[in-house]
C-alpha positions as CSV (number, residue, x, y, z in Angstrom):
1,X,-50.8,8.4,62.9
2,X,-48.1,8.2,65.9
3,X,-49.5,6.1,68.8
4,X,-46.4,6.2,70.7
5,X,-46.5,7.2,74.4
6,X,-44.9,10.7,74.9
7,X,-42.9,11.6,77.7
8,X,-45.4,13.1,79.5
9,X,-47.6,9.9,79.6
10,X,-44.6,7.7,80.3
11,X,-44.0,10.2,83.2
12,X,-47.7,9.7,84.5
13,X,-47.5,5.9,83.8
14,X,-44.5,5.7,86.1
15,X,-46.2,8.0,88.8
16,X,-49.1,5.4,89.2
17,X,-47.3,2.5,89.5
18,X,-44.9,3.8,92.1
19,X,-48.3,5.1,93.9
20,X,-50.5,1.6,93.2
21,X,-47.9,-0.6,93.9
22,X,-47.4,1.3,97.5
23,X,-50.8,1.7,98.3
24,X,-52.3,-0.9,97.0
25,X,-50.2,-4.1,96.7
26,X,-51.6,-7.4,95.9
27,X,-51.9,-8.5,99.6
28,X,-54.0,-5.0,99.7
29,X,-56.5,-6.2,96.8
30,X,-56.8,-9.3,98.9
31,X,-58.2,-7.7,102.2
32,X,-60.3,-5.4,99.8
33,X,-62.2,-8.4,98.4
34,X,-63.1,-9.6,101.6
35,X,-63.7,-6.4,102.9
36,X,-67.2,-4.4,103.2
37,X,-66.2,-1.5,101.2
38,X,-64.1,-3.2,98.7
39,X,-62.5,0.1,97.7
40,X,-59.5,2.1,99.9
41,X,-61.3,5.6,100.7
42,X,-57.9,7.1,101.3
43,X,-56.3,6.2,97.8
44,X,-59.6,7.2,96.6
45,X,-58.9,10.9,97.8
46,X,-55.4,10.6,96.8
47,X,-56.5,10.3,93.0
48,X,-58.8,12.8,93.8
49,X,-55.9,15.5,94.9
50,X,-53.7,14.3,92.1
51,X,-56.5,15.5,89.7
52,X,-56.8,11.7,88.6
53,X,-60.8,11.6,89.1
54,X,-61.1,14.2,86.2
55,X,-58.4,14.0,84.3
56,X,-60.5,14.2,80.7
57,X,-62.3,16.9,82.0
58,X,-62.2,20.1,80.3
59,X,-60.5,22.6,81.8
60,X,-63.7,24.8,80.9
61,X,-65.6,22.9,83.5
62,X,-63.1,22.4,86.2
63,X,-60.9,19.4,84.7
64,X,-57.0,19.7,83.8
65,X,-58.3,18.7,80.0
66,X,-56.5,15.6,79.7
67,X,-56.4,12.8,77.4
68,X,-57.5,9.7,76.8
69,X,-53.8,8.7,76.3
70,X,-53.2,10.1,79.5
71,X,-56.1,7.6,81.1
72,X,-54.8,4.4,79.1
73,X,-51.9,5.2,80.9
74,X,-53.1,5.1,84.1
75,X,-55.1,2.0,83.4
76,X,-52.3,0.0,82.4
77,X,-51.1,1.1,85.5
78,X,-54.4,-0.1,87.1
79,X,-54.4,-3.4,85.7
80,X,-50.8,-4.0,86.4
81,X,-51.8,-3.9,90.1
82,X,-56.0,-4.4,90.3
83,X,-56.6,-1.5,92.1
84,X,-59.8,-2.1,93.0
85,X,-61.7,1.0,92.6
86,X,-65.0,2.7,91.2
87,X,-63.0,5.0,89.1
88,X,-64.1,3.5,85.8
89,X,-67.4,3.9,86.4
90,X,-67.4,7.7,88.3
91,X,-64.8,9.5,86.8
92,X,-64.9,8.1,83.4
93,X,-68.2,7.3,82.1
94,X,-70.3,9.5,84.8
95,X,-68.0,11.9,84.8
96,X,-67.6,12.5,80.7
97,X,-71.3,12.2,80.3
98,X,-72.1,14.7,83.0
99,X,-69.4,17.1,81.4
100,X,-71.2,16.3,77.7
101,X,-74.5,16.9,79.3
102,X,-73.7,20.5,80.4
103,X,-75.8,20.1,83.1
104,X,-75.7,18.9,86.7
105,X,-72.3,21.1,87.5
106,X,-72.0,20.6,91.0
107,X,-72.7,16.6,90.6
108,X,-69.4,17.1,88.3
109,X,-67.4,19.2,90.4
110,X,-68.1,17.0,93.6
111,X,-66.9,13.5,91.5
112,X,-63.8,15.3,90.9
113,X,-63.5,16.3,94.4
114,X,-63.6,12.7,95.6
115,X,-67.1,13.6,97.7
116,X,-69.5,11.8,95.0
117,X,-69.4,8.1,93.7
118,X,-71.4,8.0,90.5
119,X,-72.2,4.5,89.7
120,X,-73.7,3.9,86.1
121,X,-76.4,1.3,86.2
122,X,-76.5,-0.1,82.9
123,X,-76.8,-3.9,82.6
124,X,-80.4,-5.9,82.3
125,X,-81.0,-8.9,83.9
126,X,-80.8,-10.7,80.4
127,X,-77.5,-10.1,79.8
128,X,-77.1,-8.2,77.1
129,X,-75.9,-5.1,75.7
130,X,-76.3,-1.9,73.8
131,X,-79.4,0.5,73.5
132,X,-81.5,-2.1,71.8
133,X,-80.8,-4.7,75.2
134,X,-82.1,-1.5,77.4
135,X,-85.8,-3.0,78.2
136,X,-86.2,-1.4,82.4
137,X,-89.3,1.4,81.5
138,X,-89.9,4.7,82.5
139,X,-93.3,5.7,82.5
140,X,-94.3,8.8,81.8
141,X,-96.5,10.4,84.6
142,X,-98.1,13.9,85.2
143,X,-95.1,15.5,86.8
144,X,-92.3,13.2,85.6
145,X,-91.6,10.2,85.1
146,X,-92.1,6.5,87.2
147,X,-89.2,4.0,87.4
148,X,-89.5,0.4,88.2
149,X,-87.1,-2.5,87.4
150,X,-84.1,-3.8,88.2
151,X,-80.6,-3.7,86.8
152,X,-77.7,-6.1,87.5
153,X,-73.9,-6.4,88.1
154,X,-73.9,-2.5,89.0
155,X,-70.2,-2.3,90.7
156,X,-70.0,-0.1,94.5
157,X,-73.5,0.4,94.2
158,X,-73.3,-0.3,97.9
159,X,-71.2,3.0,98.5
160,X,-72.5,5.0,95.9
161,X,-74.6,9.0,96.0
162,X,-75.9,8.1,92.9
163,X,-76.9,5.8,89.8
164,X,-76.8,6.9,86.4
165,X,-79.4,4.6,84.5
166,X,-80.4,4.0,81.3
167,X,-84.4,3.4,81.1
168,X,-86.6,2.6,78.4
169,X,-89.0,5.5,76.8
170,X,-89.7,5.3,73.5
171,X,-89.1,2.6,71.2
172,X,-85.7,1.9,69.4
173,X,-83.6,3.2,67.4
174,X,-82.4,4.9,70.9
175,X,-85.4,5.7,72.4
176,X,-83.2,5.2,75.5
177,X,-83.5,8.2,78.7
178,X,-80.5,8.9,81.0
179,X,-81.3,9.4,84.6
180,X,-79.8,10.7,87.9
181,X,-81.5,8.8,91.1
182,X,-80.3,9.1,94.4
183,X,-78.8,6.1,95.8
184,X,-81.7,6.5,98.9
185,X,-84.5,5.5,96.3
186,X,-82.8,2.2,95.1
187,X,-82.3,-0.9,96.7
188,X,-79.1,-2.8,96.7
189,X,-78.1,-6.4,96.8
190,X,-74.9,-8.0,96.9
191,X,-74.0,-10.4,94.1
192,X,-71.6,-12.9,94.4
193,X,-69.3,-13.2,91.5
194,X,-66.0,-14.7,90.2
195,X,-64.0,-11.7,90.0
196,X,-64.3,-11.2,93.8
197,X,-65.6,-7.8,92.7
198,X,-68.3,-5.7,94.7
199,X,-71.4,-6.2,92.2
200,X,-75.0,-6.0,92.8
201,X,-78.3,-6.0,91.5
202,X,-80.1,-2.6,92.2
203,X,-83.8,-2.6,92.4
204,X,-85.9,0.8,91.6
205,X,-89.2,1.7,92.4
206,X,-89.2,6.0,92.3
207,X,-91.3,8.8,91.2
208,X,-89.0,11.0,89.2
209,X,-89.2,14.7,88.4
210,X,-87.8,16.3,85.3
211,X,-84.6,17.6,87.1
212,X,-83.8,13.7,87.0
213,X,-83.4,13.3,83.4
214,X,-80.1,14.2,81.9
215,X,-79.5,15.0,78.6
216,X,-82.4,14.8,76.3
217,X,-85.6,12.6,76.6
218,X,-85.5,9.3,74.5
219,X,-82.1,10.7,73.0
220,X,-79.8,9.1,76.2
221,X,-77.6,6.3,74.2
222,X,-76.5,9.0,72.2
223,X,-74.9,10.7,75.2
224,X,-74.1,7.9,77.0
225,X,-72.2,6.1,73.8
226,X,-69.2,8.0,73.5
227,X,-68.1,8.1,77.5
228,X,-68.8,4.0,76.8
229,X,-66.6,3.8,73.8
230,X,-64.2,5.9,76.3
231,X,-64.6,3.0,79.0
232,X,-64.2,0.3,76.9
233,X,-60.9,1.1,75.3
234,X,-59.5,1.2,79.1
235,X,-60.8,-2.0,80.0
236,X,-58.4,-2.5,77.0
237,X,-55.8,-0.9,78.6
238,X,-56.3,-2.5,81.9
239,X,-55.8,-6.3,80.1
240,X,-52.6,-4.5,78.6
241,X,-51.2,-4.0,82.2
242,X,-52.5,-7.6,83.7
243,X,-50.6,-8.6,80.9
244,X,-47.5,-7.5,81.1
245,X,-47.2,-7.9,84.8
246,X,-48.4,-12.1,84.1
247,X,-45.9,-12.1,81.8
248,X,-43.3,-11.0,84.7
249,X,-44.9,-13.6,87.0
250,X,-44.7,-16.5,84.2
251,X,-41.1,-15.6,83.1
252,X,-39.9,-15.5,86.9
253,X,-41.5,-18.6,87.6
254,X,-39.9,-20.4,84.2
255,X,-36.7,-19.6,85.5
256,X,-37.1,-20.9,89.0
257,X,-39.1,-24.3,88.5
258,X,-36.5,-27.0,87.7
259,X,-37.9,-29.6,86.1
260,X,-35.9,-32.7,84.7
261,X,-32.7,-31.0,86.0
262,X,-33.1,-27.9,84.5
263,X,-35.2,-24.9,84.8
264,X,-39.0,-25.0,82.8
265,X,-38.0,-22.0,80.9
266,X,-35.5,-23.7,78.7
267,X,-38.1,-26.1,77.3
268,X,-39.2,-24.5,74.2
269,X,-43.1,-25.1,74.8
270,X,-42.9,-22.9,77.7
271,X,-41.6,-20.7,75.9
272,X,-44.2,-20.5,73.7
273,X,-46.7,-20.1,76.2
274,X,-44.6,-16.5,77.5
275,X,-44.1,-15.4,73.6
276,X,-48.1,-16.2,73.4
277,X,-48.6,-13.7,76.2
278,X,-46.5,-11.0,74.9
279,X,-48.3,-11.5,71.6
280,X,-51.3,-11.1,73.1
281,X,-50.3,-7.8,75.5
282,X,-48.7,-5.8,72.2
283,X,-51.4,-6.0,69.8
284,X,-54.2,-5.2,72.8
285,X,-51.9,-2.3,73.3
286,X,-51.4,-1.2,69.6
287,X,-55.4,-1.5,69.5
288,X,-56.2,0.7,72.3
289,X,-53.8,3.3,71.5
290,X,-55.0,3.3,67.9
291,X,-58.8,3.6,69.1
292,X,-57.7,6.3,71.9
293,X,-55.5,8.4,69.8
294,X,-58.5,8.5,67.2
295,X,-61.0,9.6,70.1
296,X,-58.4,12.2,71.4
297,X,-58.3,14.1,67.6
298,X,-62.0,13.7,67.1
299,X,-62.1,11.4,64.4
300,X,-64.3,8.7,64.1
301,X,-63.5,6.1,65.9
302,X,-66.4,3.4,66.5
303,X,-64.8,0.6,64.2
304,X,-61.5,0.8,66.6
305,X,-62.8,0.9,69.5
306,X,-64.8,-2.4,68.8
307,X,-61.6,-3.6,67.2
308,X,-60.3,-2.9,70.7
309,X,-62.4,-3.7,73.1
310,X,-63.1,-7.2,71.3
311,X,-59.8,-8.0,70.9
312,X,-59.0,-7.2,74.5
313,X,-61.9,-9.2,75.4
314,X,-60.2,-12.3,73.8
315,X,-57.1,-11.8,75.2
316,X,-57.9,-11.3,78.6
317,X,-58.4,-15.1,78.4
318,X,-55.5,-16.0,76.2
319,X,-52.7,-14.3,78.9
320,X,-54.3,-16.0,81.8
321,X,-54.3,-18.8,80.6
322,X,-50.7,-19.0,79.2
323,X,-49.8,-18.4,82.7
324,X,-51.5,-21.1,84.4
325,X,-50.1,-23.4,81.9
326,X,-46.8,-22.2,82.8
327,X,-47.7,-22.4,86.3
328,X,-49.7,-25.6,86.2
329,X,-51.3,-26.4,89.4
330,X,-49.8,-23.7,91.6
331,X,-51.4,-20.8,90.2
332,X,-54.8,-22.4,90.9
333,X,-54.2,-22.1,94.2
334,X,-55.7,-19.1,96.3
335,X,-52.4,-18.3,97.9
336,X,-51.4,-17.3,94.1
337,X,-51.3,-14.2,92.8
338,X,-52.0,-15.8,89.2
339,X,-55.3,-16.4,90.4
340,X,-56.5,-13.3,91.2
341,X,-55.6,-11.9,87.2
342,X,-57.7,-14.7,86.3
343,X,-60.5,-13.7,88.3
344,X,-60.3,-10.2,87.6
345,X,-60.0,-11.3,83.7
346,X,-63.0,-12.6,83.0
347,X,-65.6,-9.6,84.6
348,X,-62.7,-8.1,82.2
349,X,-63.8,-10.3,79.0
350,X,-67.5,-9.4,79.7
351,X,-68.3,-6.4,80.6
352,X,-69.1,-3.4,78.6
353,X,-69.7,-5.8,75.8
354,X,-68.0,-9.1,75.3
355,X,-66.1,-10.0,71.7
356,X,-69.4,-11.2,70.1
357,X,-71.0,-7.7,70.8
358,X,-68.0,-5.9,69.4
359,X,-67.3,-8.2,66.2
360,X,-70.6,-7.5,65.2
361,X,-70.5,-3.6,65.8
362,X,-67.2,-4.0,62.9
363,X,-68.9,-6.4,61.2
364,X,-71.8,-4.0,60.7
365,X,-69.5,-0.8,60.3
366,X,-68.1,-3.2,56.9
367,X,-71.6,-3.8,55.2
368,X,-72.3,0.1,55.3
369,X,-69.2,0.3,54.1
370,X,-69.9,-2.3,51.3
C-alpha cells in the first residue's frame, strides 16, 4: 500500500493554499463569523469553476472523477486556513450520495455548478449518532409520506435550496429513508455555538410525495454511509492542516518570546509541547490517507476510517492545546489567531461522530473478527 501524495495532489494542495490564503485569510474568517452569510459567495463560485464542488464525481455524470486523495488534499488545505464554507456538506456528502442514488441529475449538476447548496440534516436533538440514533418519523400517508421533527446543528441551513434528511420508517437495523425537502417547507433557527460556525436547528412539518425520497425506502443509511465515511476522513484531513499551520504559529512564537533572557523555545518543555503537535498532525495524516487510499481502490475500509476519524477526533484537542500552552495566556485572547483553531477544533472533535462513536465501530469490527 503507498499512501504517499503524488505530484499531482501536491500540485492541487499547493493551488488551494495559494487561492485560500488570498481569498480567505484569517482576518477574512473573522468578518465571516460575524457576518450574516457566514460563507464568501464569490470563493464559493470560484471552487465551483475550478471543478472543486465535484471533484469525486464521476466523469459519467458530469464530475472530473477525482479522488478522495485529491479532496484530503484540499482539506488540509481547508483546515490550514478555516475556510469557512458549506462544501463538506454539498459537494461531498450530498453530492456523492446524489451521484450513488442515480437519481435527481439536475440537483447534481446544479451543486456542481455552484447554483445549489445541499445541506444534509442529520443530527437529533439527543446528540447522538449513527442510523440507530435516527428517531425524527416519517409517516406514511396516502400519497407519500408526512414529516414532523426537528433536527439540530444543521450547518448554512440559512442559505441552503435544500436539506437532505435522514427520517425514521421502519424499525432498525437501517430502517432509515433519505429525503430531498425544499428549504421553503423547513424552518430555520440560528444556534449559537463555540466554533463561531453558522449552525441551526431546522424544524419540519411537510407533506411529501414519493419524488422526495431518494434512494430506496427504509434502505437510506445504506446510501448515506459511505459519502459519511467519505466526510469523515476529511474532517481528518482538515485537523491535519489546523495542525500543521498551529504548529507554525507555536514554533514562531517559541522563538520570539524571551523569557528568563532567552527565547521559550530553548526550554526543553516547550519543546515538547511542538514535538507533541507534530506527533499528533503525522499519524492523523498517516490515518486519513490509509482510510482514503482504501476508499479510492474499493476495498473495505470501515475499520480505517473509524481508526481515522477517532483518532482525528482526539487530536484535534491535543494540537490546540499544545499551542496554548506554548502560548499561555495570549492565545486566549480574541485578537489571537490560536483561538479561532480552537474554536473551530472542537465542532471538529464532535461532529460526524466523536472518538467514543468511532472506537466502538473498531471495537465491534474486532469481535466479528474474533
Amino acid at each position: 500500500m503507498d499512501i504517499t501524495l503524488d505530484d499531482h495532489h501536491q500540485d492541487l494542495g499547493r493551488v488551494a493554499r495559494h487561492l485560500f490564503e488570498t481569498r480567505s485569510p484569517l482576518t477574512t474568517v473573522r468578518q465571516l463569523e460575524e457576518s450574516d452569510r457566514g460563507y464568501d459567495p464569490d470563493l464559493w463560485h470560484e471552487m465551483a469553476g475550478l471543478d472543486w464542488l465535484g471533484l469525486a464525481v464521476p466523469e459519467g455524470q458530469g464530475g472530473p472523477g477525482g479522488s478522495l486523495l485529491d479532496l484530503v488534499a484540499l482539506y488540509r488545505e481547508m483546515g490550514r486556513t478555516l475556510v469557512p464554507s458549506p462544501h463538506l456538506g454539498t459537494a461531498v456528502i450530498a453530492a456523492d450520495v446524489l451521484a450513488r442514488s442515480g437519481s435527481r441529475h439536475e440537483l447534481l449538476a446544479s451543486i456542481m455548478a455552484g447554483t445549489s447548496i445541499v445541506t444534509p440534516a442529520l443530527l437529533e436533538p439527543d446528540g447522538a449518532w449513527g442510523p440507530d440514533a435516527v428517531t425524527l418519523p416519517a409517516r406514511r400517508t396516502l400519497d407519500g409520506f408526512a414529516l414532523r421533527g426537528t433536527k439540530l446543528l444543521v450547518p448554512y441551513a440559512h442559505v441552503a435550496s435544500q436539506f437532505l434528511v435522514t427520517a425514521r420508517t421502519a424499525a432498525p437495523p437501517d430502517g432509515v429513508t433519505l429525503f430531498v425537502v425544499d428549504a421553503a417547507d423547513a424552518r430555520v433557527e440560528k444556534l449559537p455555538n463555540i466554533a463561531g460556525m453558522p449552525l441551526f436547528a431546522v424544524s419540519f412539518d411537510v407533506e411529501l410525495g414519493p419524488e422526495s425520497v431518494l434512494g430506496a425506502v427504509d434502505q437510506g443509511w445504506q446510501l448515506l454511509s459511505p459519502a459519511l465515511d467519505r466526510a469523515g476522513v476529511l474532517r481528518g484531513a482538515e485537523v491535519v492542516g489546523a495542525g500543521e499551520k498551529l504548529l507554525d504559529l507555536s514554533v514562531d512564537y517559541a522563538h520570539q518570546r524571551k523569557q528568563f533572557g532567552r527565547p521559550i523555545g530553548q526550554f526543553q518543555a516547550v519543546q515538547y509541547l511542538c514535538t507533541d503537535i507534530a506527533i499528533a498532525t503525522h499519524l492523523t495524516d498517516l490515518f486519513v490517507r490509509q482510510a482514503a487510499w482504501r476508499l479510492d481502490q474499493g476495498l473495505p475500509a470501515r475499520r480505517e476510517v473509524a481508526l481515522a476519524k477517532g483518532y482525528a477526533s482526539r487530536a484535534a484537542q491535543v494540537v490546540v492545546h499544545r499551542a496554548h500552552e506554548v502560548h499561555a495566556g495570549v492565545a486566549f485572547m480574541l485578537e489571537s489567531d490560536v483561538q479561532l483553531y480552537t474554536r473551530r477544533a472542537k465542532h471538529w472533535e464532535l461532529d460526524l461522530g466523536d472518538a467514543r462513536y468511532h472506537d466502538e465501530v473498531v471495537a465491534a469490527g474486532l469481535e466479528l473478527a474474533g
